[in-house]
C-alpha positions in Angstrom: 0.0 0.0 0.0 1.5 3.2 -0.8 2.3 6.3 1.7 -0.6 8.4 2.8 -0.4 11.5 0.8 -0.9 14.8 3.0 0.5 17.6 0.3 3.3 19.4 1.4 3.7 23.0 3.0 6.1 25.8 2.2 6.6 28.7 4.3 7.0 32.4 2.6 7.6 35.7 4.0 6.0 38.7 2.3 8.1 42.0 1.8 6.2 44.0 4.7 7.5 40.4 7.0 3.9 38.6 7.1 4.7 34.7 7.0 2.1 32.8 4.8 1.8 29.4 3.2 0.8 27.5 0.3 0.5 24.0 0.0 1.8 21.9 -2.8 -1.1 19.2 -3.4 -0.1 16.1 -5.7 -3.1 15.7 -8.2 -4.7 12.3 -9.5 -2.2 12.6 -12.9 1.1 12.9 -10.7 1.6 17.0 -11.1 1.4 19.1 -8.3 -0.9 22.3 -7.7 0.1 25.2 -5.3 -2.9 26.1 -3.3 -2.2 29.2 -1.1 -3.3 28.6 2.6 -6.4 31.0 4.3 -4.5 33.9 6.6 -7.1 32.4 9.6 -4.9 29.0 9.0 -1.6 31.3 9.2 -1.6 31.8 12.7 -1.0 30.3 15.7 -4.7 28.9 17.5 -5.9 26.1 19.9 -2.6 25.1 21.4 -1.0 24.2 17.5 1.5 26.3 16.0 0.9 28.3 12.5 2.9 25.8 10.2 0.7 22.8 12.7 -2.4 24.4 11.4 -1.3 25.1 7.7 -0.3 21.5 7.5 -3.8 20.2 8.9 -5.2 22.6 6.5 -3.0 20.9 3.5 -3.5 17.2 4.6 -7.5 18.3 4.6 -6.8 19.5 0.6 -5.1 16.5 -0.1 -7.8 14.3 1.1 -10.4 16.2 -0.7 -8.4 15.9 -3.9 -7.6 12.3 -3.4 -11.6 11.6 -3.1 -13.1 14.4 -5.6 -10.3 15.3 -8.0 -11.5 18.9 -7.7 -8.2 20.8 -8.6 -7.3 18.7 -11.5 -10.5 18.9 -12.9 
């Protein structure tokens, strides 16, 4: 059985010195889509750190992808 797929996050920092993310999401015919993470998923929040959070938020795009093909479509 292959590995869970969970997409993969990558950390930026914007000019003014915001941090944001995007997730790279691996799509059904083996490319990958960047998919740029909600600010509310940015930040630090229920005991997780920001990167935490934008990786939950990834692994949640992945899944939907994996099930609905959504992005490649």
């Amino acid at each position: 059985m292959p590995a869970r797929r969970t997409g993969t996050v990558e950390k930026y920092e914007r000019a003014s010195g915001r941090i944001y993310y995007r997730a790279r999401i691996r799509l059904a015919d083996g490319t990958r889509a960047r998919v740029d993470i909600p600010p509310r998923y940015c930040v630090a929040a229920g005991g997780k750190t920001a990167e935490q959070r934008a990786e939950l938020y990834a692994e949640a795009v992945q899944e939907r992808e994996d099930e609905k093909g959504e992005l490649l479509a």
